[in-house]
C-alpha positions in Angstrom: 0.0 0.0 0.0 1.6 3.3 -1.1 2.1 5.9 1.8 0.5 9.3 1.8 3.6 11.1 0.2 3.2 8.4 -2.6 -0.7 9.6 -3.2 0.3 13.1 -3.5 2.4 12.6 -7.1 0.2 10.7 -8.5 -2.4 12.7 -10.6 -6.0 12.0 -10.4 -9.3 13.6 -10.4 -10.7 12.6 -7.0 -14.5 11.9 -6.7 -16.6 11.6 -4.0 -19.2 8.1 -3.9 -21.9 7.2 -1.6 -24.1 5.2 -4.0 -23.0 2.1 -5.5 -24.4 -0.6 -8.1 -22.6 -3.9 -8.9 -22.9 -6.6 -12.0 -21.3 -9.0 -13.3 -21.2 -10.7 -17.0 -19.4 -14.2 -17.6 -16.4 -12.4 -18.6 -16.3 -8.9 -16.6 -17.4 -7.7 -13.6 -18.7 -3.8 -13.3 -19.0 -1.0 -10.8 -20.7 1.8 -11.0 -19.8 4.4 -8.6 -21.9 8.2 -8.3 -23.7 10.6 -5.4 -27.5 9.6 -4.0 -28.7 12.9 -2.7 -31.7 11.6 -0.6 -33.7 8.4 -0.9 -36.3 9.9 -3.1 -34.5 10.7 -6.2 -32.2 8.9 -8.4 -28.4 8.1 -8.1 -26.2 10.8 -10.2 -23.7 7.8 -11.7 -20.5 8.9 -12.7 -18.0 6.8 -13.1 -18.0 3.2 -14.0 -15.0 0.5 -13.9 -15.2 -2.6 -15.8 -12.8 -5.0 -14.8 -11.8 -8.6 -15.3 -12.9 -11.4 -12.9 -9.6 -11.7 -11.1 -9.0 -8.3 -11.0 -12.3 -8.0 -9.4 -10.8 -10.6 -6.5 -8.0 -8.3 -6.4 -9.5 -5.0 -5.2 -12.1 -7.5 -3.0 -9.2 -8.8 -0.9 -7.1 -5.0 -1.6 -10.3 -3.7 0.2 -10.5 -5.8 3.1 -6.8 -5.9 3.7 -7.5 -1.5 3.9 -10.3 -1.5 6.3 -8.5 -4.1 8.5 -5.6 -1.6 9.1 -8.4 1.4 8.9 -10.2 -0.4 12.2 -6.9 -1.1 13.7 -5.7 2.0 13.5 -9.0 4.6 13.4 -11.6 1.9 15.6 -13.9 -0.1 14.1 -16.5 1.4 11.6 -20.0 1.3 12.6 
């Protein structure tokens, strides 16, 4: 996992995501990321990564290893 001084040379456009929608075909798996405003209207999707099936086991496992050390360092998230 790259450190925070890492983060800061690497350009990207950071966006902010609090709705999410998953599929999957037989060869790809998809995520569509974007903001949900309040329950009553529709997600704003914008951004959506398609990725191969292993990959997809990749950032699965990358995630859990990151909220591990997230809980063990910040508390546990409720």
């Amino acid at each position: 996992m790259p450190d925070s001084e890492q983060w800061k040379n690497k350009p990207s456009e950071g966006r902010s995501a609090n709705h999410f929608e998953l599929a999957f075909t037989e060869s790809e798996f998809l995520i569509d990321f974007g903001q949900l405003y309040d329950e009553t209207s529709e997600p704003l999707i914008h951004t959506r990564i398609v990725m191969t099936p292993r990959s997809a086991k990749t950032l699965a496992r990358m995630m859990q290893e990151i909220v591990e050390q997230f809980e063990g360092t910040v508390g546990p998230i409720r």
